[in-house]
N, C-alpha and C positions, 0 to 999 in steps of 0.2 A: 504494500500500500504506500504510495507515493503523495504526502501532504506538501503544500508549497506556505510557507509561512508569509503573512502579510501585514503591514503596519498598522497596528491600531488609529481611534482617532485619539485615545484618551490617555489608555496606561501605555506600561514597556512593554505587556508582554504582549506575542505577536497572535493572530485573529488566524486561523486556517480558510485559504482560499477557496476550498471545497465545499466548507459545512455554510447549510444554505443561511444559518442563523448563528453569529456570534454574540457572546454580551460578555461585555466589559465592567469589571467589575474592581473596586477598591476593596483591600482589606481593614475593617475600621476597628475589629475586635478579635482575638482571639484567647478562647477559653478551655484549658485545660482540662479534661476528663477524665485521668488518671490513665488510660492506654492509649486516651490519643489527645487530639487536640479538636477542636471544633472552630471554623473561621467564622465569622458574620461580616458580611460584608454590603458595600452599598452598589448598586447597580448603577454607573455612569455614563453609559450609551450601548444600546441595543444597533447590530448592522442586520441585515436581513436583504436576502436578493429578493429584489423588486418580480421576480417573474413567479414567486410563491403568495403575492398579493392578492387576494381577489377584489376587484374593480368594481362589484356591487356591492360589497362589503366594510373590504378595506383593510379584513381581517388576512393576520397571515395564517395559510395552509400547509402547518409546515407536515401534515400527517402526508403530503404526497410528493415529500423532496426526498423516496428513498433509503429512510433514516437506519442506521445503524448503530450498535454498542457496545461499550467495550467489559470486558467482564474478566480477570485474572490474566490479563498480555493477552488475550484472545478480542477479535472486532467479529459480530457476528450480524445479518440482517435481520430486520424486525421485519415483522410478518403480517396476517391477516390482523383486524380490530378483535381483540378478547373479550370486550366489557366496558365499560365508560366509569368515570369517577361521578359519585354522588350518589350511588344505589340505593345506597342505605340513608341518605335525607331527602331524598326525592319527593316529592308534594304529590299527592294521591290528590286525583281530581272526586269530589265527592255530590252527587248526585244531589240536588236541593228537592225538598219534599215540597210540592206544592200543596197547599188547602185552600181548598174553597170555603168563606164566608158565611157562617151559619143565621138562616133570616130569623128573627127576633119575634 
């Protein structure tokens, strides 16, 4: 796998020319957990190729740029949709009981 590294607008470190979505990030905190470390960081510009935009929308579609991950030195492709996040708070639409007006 061949990555070509490219200049950020923000921080040092460099943005990969490939991935259709980068985001730039400062580190403002970092907190110790006893086996590792935890970063918190701030989000300073997002880049994004213009051709994963959609024009009605506006929204980026990044579920059809390909995506891939990386897991133990290993990059593998992501696959068919499994599930959607929010399953479990999702708003159940609830049937309103109508009544009719009892005449007096």
């Amino acid at each position: 796998m061949h990555l070509t590294p490219e200049k950020a607008q923000i921080v040092k470190a460099p943005l990969i020319a490939e991935s259709p979505l980068n985001i730039e990030c400062k580190v403002v905190e970092i907190k110790e957990l006893g086996t590792h470390d935890m970063f918190l960081a701030e989000v300073v510009a997002v880049n994004g190729d213009e051709k994963y935009f959609d024009p009605s929308t506006g929204l980026f579609q990044l579920n059809q740029a390909d995506l891939i991950t990386y897991s133990h030195g290993k990059y593998y492709a992501l696959g068919e949709k499994i599930g959607k996040f929010g399953f479990s708070i999702e708003k159940i639409q609830h049937k309103r009981k109508t009544s009719t007006p009892k005449n007096k």
